[in-house]
N, C-alpha and C positions, 0 to 999 in steps of 0.2 A: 500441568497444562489443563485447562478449562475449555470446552468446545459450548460452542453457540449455533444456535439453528436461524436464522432468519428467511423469510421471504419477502422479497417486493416482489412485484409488479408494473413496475414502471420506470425507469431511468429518472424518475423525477424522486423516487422513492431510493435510490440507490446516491443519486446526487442528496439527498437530504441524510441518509446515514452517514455519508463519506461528512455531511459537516457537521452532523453531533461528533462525530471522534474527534476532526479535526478540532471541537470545541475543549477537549481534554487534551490535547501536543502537551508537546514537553519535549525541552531540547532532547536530544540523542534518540528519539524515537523513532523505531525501524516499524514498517507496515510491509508486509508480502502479498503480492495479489498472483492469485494462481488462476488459470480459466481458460476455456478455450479461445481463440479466436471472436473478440466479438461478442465475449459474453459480458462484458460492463467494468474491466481493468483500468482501461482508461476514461471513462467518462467519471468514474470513482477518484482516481488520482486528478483529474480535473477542478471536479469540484471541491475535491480537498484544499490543490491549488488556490483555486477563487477566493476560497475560505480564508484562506491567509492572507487576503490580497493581492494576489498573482495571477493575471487572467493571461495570459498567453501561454500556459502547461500547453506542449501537445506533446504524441508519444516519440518518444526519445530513440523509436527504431534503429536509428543509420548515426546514434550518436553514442547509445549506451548509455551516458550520465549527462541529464543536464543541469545544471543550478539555476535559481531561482532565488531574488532577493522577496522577502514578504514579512510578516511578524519573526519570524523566524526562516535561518535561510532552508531552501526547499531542494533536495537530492532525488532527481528523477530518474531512475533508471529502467533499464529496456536489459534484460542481459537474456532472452531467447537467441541469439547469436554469437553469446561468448563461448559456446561448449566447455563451459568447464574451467575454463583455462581462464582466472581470472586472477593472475597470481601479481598481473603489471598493474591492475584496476587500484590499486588503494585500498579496498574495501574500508578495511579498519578503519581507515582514515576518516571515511568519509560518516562512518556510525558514532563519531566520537569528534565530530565538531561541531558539537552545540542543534545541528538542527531539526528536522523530521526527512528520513529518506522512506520512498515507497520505491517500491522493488517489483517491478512486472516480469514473471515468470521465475520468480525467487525457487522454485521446486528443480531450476535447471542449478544451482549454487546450493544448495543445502546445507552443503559442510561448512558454507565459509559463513553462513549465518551467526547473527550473536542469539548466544541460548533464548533470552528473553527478546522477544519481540508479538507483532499483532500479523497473523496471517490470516488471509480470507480467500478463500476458494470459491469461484462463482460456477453453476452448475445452471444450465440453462435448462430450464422445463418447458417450455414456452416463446412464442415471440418477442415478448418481453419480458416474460417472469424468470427472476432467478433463484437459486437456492444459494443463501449463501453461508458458507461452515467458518465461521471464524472462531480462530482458535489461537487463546491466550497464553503464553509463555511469559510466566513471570507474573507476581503482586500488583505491578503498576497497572501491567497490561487488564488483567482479570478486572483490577477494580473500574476501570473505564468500560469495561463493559458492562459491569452491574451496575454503574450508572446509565449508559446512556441505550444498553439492549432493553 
C-alpha cells in the first residue's frame, strides 16, 4: 500500500481530483471514500459521476446502491446504515461486473473489501479545506496515482 497526502481548498479542487482519477477508470474499480459528515464524499463521487457522463449521482443514503449507466456502468453506494451486515448486498457481485463502484463510508465494511482498491479519507481543516490521505492497494491503484497526484 502507497499513502498520498493531498490538499484542496475548495470543492472545485476536490471535483477536479475526483476527474483526473476518474480519467484513469478501469472496469472492476473499487474507490472508498471515508470522512465525516460533509467533508466532500459526495461531491467527489459526483464529479466522478459527471465525469463518466452521469449527471444525476446523488447520495444513495435511503438506497444503499445505486447504478448508473455512463462510459462505464457506475455503483454508488452509501453503506453508513448497513452495520455490518452486508452478507444479502452482493458485494462481490457488484466489484466484478465490469464497472467503477465508490463506496461511502467503506471503513463501516472493511472486511468485505477487495484487497486492491483506491481509498480517500477526507479530513476537514477548514471551511473548505480538506486533507486528503488516499491510499493505494494494489499496482494499478499506486500507478494512477503517480500519474495523476
Amino acid at each position: 500500500m502507497n499513502t498520498y497526502k493531498v490538499t484542496v481548498h475548495s470543492e472545485e479542487e476536490t471535483i477536479e481530483l475526483a476527474e483526473n482519477i476518474e480519467s484513469e477508470k478501469f472496469p472492476n474499480m473499487v474507490i472508498c471514500l471515508n470522512g465525516d459528515l460533509g467533508s466532500g464524499k459526495t461531491v467527489f463521487a459526483k464529479a466522478f459521476g459527471h465525469a463518466m457522463g452521469i449527471d444525476d449521482v446523488t447520495s444513495p443514503t435511503f438506497n444503499i446502491i445505486k447504478e448508473y449507466n455512463g462510459e462505464l456502468p457506475l455503483y454508488h453506494m452509501d453503506v453508513y446504515r448497513v452495520e455490518g451486515n452486508v452478507d444479502n448486498l452482493g458485494l462481490n457481485e457488484y466489484f466484478e461486473k465490469g464497472g467503477v463502484t465508490i463506496i461511502e463510508w467503506s471503513d463501516m465494511i472493511e472486511q468485505y473489501l477487495p484487497k486492491e482498491r483506491l481509498e480517500i479519507e477526507f479530513k476537514m481543516i477548514g471551511e473548505n479545506s480538506r486533507i486528503l490521505l488516499i491510499r493505494a492497494y494494489g499496482e494499478e491503484y499506486i500507478n494512477i496515482c503517480e500519474r495523476v497526484l
